[in-house]
Backbone bond lengths (Angstrom), bond angles and torsions (degrees), N, CA, C in turn:
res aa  C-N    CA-C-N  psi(-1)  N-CA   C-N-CA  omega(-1)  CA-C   N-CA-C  phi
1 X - - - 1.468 - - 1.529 109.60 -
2 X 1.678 132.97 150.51 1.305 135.86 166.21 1.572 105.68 -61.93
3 X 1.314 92.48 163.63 1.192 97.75 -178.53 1.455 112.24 -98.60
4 X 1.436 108.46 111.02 1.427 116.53 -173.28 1.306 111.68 -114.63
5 X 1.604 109.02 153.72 1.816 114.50 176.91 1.393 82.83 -83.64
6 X 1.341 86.09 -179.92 1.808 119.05 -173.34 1.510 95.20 -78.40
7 X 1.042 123.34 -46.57 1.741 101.18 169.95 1.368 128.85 -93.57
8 X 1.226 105.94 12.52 1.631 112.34 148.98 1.331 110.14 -68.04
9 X 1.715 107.66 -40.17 1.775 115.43 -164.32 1.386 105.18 -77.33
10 X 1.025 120.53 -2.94 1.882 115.47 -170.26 1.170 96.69 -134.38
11 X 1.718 139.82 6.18 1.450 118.11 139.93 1.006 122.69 -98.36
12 X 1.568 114.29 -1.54 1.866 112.12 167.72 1.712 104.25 -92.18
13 X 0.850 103.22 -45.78 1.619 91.78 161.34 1.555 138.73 -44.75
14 X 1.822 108.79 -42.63 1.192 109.39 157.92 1.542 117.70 -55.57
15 X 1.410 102.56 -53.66 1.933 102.86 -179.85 1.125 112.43 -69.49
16 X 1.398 134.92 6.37 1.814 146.37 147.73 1.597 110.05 -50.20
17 X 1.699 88.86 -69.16 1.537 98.55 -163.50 1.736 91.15 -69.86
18 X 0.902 101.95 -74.50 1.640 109.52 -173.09 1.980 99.86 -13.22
19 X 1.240 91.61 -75.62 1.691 88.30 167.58 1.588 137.42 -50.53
20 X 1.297 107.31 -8.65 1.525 121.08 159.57 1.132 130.35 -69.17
21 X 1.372 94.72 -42.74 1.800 111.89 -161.57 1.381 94.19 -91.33
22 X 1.233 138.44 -38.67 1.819 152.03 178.14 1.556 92.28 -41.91
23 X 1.968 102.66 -72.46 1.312 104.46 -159.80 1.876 109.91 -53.33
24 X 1.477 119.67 -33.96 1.459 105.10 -172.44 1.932 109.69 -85.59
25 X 1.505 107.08 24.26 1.618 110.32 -174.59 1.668 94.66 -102.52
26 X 1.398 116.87 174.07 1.210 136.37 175.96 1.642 115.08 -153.15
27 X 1.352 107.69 58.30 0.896 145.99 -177.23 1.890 116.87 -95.05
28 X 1.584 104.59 96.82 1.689 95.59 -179.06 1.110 128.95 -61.84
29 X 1.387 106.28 -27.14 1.343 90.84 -176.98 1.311 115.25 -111.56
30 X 1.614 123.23 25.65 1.780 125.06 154.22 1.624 97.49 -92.86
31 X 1.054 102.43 -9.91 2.208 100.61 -160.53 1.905 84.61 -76.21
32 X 1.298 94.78 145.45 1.689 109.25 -179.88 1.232 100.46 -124.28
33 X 1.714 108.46 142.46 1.061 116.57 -165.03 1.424 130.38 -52.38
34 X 1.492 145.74 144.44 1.465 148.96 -157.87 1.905 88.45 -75.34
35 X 1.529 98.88 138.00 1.453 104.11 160.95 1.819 122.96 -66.56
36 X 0.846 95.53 126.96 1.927 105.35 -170.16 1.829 101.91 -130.54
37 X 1.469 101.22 154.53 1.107 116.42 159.17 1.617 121.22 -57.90
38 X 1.004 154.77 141.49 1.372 124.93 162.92 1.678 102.23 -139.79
39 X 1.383 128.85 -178.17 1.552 115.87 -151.97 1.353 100.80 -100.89
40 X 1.409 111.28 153.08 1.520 125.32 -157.62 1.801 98.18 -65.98
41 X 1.512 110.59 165.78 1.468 79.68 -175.68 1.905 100.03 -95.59
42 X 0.980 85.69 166.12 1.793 97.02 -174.82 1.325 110.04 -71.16
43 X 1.535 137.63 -4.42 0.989 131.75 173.97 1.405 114.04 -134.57
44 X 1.063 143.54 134.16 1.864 144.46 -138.25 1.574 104.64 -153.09
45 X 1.300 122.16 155.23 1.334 127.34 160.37 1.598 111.37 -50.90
46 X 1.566 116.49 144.30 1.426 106.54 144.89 1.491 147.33 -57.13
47 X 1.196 118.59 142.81 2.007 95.39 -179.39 1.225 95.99 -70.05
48 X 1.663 68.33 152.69 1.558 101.80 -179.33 1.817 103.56 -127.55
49 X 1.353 92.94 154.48 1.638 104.54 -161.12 2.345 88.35 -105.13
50 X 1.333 103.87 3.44 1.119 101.01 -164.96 1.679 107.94 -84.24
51 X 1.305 130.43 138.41 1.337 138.09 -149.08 2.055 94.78 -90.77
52 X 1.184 135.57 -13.59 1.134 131.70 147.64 1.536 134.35 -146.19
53 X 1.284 141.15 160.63 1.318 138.03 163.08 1.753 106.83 -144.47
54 X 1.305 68.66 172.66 1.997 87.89 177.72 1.282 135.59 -140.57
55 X 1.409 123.73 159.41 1.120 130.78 -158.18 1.540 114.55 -146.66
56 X 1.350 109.80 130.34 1.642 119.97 172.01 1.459 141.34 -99.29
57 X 1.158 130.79 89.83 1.317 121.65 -141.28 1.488 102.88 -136.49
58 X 1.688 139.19 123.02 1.136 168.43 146.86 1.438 121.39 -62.25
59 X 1.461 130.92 119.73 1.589 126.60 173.90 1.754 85.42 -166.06
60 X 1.363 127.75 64.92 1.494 102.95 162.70 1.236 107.69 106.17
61 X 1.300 117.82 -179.78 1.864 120.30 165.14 1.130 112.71 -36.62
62 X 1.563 110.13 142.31 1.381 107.82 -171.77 1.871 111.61 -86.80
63 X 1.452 99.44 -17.65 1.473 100.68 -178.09 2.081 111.03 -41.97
64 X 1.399 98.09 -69.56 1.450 104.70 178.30 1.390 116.67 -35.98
65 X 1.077 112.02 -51.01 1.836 116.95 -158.18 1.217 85.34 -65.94
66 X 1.706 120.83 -64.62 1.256 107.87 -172.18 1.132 145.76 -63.54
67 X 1.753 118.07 -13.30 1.345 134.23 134.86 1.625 112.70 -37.74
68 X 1.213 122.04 -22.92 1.383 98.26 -147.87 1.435 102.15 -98.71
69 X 1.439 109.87 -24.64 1.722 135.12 -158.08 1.434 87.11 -97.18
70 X 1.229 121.45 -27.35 1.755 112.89 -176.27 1.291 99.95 -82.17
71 X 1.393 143.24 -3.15 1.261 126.45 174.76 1.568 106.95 -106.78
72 X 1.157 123.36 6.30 1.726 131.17 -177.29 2.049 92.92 -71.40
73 X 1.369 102.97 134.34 1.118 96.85 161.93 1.914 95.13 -89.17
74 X 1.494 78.41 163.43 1.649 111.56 -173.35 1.609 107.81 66.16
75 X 1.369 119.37 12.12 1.404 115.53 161.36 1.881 101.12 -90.29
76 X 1.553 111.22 128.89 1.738 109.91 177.88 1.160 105.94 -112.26
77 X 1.535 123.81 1.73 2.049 129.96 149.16 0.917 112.88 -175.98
78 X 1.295 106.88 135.47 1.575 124.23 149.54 1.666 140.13 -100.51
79 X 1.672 116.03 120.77 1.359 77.83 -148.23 2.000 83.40 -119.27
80 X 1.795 111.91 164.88 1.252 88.10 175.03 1.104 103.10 -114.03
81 X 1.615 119.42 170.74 1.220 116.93 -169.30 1.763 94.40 -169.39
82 X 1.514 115.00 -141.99 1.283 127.65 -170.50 1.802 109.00 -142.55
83 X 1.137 120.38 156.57 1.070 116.13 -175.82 2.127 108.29 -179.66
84 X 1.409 100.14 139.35 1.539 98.50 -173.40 1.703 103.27 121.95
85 X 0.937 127.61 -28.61 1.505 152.96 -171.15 1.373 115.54 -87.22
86 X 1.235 133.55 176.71 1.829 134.22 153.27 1.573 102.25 -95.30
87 X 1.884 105.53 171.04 1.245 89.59 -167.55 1.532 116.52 -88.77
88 X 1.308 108.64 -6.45 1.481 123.38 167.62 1.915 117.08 -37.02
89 X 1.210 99.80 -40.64 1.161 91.71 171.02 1.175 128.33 -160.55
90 X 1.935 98.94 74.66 1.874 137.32 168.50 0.908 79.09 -78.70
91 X 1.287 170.05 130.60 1.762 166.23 33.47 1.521 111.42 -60.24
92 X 1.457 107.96 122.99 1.537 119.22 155.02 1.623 112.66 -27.25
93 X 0.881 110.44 -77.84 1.909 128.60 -170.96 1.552 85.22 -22.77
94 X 1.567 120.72 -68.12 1.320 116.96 -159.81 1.615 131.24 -93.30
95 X 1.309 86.51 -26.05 2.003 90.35 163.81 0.834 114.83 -60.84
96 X 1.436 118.34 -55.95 1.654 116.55 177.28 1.725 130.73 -38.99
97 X 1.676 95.10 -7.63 1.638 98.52 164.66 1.483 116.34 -95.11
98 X 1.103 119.28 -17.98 1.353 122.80 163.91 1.467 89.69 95.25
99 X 1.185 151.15 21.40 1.522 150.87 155.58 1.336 117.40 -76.93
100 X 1.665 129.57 -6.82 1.310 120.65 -164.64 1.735 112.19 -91.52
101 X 1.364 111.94 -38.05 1.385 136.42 172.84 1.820 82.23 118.49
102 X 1.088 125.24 -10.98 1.573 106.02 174.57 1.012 131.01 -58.68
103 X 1.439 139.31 132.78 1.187 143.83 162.89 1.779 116.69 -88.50
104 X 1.734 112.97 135.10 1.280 98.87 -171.65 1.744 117.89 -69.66
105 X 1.120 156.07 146.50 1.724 129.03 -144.83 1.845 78.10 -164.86
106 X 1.710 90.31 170.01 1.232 127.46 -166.04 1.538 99.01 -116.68
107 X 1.212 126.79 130.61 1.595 109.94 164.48 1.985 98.38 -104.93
108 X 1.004 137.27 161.89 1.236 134.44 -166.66 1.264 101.88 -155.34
109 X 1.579 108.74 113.18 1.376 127.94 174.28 0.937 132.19 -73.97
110 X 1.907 166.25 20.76 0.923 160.87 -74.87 1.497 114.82 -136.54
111 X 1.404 126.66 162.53 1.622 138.52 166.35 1.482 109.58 -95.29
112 X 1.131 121.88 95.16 1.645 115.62 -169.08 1.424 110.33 -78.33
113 X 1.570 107.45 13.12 1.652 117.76 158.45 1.533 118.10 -73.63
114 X 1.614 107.59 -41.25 1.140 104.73 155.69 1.100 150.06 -95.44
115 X 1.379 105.69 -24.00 1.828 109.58 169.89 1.023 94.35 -128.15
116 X 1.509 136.99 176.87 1.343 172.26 103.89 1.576 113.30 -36.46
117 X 1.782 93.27 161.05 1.438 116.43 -170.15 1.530 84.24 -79.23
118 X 1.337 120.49 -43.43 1.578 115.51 -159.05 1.460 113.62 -77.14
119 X 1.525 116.41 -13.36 1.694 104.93 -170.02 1.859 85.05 -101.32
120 X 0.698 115.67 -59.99 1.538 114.66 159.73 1.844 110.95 -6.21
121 X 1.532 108.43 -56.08 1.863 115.24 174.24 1.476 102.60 -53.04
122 X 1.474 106.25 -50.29 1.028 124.99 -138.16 2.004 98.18 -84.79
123 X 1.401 95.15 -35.68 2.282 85.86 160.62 1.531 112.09 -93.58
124 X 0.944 116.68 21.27 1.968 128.65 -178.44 1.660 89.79 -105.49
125 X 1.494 130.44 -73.88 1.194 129.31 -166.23 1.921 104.04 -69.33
126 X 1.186 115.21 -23.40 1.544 120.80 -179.14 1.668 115.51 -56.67
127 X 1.641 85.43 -79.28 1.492 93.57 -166.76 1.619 107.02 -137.90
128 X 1.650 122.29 19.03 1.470 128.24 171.30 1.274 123.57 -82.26
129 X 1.903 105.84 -10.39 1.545 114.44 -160.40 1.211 98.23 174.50
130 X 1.421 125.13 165.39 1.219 144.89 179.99 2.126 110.56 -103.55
131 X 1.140 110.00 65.55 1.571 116.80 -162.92 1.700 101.34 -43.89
132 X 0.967 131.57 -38.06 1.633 153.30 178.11 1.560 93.53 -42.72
133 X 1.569 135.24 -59.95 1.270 129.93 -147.61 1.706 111.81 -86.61
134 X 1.502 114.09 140.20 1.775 90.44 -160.30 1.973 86.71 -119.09
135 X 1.572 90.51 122.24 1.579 102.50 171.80 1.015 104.52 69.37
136 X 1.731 120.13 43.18 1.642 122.81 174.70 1.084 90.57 -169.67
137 X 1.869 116.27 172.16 1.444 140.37 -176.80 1.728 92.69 -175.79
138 X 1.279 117.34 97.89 1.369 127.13 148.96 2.146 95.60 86.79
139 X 1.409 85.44 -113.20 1.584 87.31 -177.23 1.752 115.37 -99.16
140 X 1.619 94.21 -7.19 1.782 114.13 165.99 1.260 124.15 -47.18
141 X 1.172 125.28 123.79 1.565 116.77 168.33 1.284 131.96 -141.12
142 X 1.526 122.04 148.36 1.573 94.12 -153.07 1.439 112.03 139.09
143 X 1.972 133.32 121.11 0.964 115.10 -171.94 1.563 100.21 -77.88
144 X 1.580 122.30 6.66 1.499 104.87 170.28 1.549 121.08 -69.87
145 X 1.855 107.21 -22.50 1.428 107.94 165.89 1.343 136.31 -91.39
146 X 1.821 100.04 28.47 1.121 103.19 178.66 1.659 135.40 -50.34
147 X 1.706 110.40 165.09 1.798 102.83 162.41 1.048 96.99 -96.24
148 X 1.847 110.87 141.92 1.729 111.85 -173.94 1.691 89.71 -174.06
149 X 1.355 108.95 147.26 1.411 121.64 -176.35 1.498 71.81 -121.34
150 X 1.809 112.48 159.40 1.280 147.05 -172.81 1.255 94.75 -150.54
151 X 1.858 124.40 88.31 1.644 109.70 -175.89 1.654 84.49 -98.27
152 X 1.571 97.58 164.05 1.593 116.34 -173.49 1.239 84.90 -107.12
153 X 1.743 143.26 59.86 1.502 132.03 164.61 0.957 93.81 157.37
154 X 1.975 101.90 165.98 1.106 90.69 -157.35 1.760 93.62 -99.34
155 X 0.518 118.09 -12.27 2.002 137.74 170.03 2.137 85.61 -34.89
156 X 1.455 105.17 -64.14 1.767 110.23 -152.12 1.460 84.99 -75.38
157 X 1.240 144.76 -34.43 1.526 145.07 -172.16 1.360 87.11 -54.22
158 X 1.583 118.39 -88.77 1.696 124.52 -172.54 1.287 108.55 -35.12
159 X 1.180 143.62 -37.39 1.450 138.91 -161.96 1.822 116.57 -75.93
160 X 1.869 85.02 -43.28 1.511 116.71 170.51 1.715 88.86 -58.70
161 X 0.678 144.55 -70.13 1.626 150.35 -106.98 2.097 86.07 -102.78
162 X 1.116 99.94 -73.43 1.766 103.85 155.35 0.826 138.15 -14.37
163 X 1.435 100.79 -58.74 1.609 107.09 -164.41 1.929 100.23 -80.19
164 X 1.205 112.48 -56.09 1.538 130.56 166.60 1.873 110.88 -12.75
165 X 1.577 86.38 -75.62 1.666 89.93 164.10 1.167 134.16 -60.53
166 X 1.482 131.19 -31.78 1.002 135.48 136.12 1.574 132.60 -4.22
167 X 1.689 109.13 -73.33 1.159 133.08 -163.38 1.621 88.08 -79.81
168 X 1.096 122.50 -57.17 1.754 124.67 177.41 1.506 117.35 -29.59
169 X 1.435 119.06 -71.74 1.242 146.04 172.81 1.196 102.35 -31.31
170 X 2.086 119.90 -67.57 1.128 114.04 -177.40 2.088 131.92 -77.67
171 X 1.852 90.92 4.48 1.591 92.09 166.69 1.631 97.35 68.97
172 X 1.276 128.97 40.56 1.412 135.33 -175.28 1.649 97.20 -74.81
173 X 1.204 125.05 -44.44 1.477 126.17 169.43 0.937 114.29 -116.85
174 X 1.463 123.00 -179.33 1.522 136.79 -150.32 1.842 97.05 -97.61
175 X 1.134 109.96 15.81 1.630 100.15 -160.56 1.954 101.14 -165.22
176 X 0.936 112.12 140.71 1.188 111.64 178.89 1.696 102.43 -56.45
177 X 1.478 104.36 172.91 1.380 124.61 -172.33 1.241 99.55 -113.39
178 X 1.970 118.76 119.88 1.320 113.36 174.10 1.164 120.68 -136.70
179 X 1.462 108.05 53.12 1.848 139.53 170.89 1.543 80.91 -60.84
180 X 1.538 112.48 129.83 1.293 126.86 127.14 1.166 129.82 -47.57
181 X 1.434 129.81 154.34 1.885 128.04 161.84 1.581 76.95 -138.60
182 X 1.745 97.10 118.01 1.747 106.56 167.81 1.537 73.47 -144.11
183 X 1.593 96.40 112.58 1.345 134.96 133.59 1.742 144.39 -36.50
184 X 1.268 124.44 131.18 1.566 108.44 -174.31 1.586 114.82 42.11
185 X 1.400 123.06 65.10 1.053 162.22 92.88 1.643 133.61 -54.88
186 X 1.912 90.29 120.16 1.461 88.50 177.32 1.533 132.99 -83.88
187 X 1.308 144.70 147.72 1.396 111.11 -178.73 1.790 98.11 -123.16
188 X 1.805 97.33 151.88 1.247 107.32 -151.77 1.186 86.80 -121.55
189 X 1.594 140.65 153.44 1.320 152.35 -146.94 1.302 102.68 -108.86
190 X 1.448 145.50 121.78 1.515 151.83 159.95 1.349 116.73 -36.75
191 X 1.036 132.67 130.49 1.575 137.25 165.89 1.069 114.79 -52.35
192 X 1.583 126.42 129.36 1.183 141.27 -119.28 1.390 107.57 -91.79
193 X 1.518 125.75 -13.40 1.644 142.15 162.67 2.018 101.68 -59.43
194 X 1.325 106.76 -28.14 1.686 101.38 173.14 1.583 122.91 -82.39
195 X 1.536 92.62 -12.07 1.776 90.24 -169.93 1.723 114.38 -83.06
196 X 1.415 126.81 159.58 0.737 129.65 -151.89 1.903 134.11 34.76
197 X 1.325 99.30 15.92 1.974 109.48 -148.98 1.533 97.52 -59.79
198 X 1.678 134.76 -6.07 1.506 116.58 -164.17 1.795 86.22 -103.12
199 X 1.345 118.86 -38.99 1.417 109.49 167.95 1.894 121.54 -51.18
200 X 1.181 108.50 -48.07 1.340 122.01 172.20 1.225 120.11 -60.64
201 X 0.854 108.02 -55.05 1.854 107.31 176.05 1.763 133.12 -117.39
202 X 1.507 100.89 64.01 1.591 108.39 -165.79 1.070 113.09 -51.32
203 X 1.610 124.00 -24.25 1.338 105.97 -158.47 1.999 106.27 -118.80
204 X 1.855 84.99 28.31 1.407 91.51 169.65 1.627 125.16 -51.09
205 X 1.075 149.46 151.04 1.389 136.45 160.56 1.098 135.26 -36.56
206 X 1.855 108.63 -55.49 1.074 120.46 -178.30 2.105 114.97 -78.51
207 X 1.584 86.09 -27.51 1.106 85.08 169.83 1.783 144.69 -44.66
208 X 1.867 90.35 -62.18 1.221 123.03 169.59 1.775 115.27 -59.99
209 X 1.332 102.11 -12.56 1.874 104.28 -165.50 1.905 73.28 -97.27
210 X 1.246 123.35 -84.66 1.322 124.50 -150.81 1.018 124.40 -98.64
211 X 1.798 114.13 -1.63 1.944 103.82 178.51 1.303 102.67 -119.39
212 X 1.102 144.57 -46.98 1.358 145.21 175.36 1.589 97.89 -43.17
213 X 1.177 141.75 -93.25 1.616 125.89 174.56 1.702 109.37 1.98
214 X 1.118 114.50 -82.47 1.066 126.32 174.35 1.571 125.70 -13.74
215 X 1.508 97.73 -66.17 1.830 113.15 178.63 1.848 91.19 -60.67
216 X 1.310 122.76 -70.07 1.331 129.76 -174.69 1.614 117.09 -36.75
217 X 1.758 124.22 -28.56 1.042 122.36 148.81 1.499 141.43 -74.77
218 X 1.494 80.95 -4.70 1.906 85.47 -171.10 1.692 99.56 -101.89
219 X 1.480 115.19 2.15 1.213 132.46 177.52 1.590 114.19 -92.46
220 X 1.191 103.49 -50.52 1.676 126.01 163.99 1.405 104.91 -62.65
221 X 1.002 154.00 -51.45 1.532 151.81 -163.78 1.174 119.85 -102.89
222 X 1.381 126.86 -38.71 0.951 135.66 -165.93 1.575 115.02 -122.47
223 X 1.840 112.17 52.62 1.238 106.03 -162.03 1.706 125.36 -66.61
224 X 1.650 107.66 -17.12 1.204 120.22 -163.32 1.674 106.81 -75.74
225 X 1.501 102.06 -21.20 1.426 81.27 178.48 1.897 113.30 -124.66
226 X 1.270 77.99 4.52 1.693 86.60 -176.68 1.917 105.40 -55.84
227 X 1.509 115.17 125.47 1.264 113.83 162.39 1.560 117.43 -115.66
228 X 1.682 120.71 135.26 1.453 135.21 -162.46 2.121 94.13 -52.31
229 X 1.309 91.34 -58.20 1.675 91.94 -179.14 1.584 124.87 -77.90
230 X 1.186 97.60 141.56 1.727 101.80 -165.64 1.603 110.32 -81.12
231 X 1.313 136.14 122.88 1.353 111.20 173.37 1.729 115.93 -74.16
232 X 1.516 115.56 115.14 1.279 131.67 178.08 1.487 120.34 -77.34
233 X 1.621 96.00 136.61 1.616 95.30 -170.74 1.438 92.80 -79.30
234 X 1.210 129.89 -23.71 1.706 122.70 174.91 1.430 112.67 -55.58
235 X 1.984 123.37 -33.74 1.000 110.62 165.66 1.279 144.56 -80.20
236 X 1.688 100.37 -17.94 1.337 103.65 169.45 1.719 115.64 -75.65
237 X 0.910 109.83 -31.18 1.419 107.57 176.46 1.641 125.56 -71.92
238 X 1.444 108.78 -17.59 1.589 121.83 142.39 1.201 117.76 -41.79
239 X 1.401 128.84 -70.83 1.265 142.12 -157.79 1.457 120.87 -79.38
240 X 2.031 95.46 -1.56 1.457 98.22 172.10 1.648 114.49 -123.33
């Protein structure tokens, strides 16, 4: 287990139970939308001959997302952290009140030989998060769990901004889409008990209620790029 204070241990526990009692409700409007395929967006980065890029992406706890992007082939890390905020206060202890303007976020390392910025949107709006829910994700609440893209350019802003309308226009979900794109934002790296935590601890509670689904859809839907091994921020940070 990470090494957690006692009120780390009794707000993941609340978002345990909380996530217990959710999953046995049938409740429409706590139920978050079903993971689906939805259509690539029509407008994409150019190739690039460049050997890496990155990407910032928000939907909820950061454990899942970052489970989810670590199983993308041609993703080589994902790391979670915070971002939207100053860096004074990227700390767990205090985001978690939702006073910082931080959102908890994914930074995503990628080979744009193999994937794209756009199919990348396109398993973020799928099956990384519920884009529909505003200042929530499951039993999460909180503009720290906001949906929000953080593009590093202004190229990933437009694409973000595109693709969004896109998905709107065509009524892809039952509910408008209310992902933020806040721009020039820094993102600050999670304390190191959060990294890798859905690989580390499968048979967490919260895990097993709301992130594991997740990987299992991005496996189901997304077979072409789904890879069995996760890329680990423990391993990349080996290798450096």
């Amino acid at each position: 287990m990470p090494r957690l204070t006692a009120t780390h241990i009794v707000r993941h526990a609340r978002r345990a139970l909380l996530a217990v009692v959710l999953a046995g409700l049938s409740v429409p409007a706590l139920a978050a939308e079903e993971a689906r395929v939805i259509p690539a967006p029509a407008q994409d980065e150019a190739p690039s001959a460049a050997p890496r890029a990155v990407a910032v992406f928000a939907g909820g706890c950061f454990w899942g997302v970052q489970g989810v992007f670590q199983h993308v082939e041609g993703v080589t890390n994902a790391v979670s952290g915070y971002a939207g905020g100053e860096k004074s206060t990227a700390q767990y202890d205090r985001v978690s009140y939702g006073t910082t303007g931080h959102a908890e976020a994914v930074q995503v390392t990628y080979d744009p030989k193999k994937i794209s910025y756009g199919r990348l949107m396109q398993i973020y709006f799928s099956v990384a998060h519920d884009p529909t829910q505003l200042n929530r994700q499951g039993p999460d609440t909180g503009t720290q769990y906001r949906s929000a893209i953080f593009p590093l350019d202004a190229d990933q802003a437009r694409l973000a901004k595109v693709y969004i309308a896109q998905l709107n226009q065509a009524k892809v979900f039952n509910s408008a889409i209310v992902t933020k794109i806040e721009p020039d934002r820094t993102f600050y790296p999670a304390e190191a008990y959060h990294q890798d935590f859905l690989t580390t601890h499968p048979t967490y509670p919260y895990i097993v209620i709301n992130d594991l689904p997740k990987v299992e859809s991005l496996k189901q839907l997304f077979p072409d790029v789904f890879r069995e091994k996760p890329a680990l921020v423990s391993a990349a940070n080996a290798q450096n």
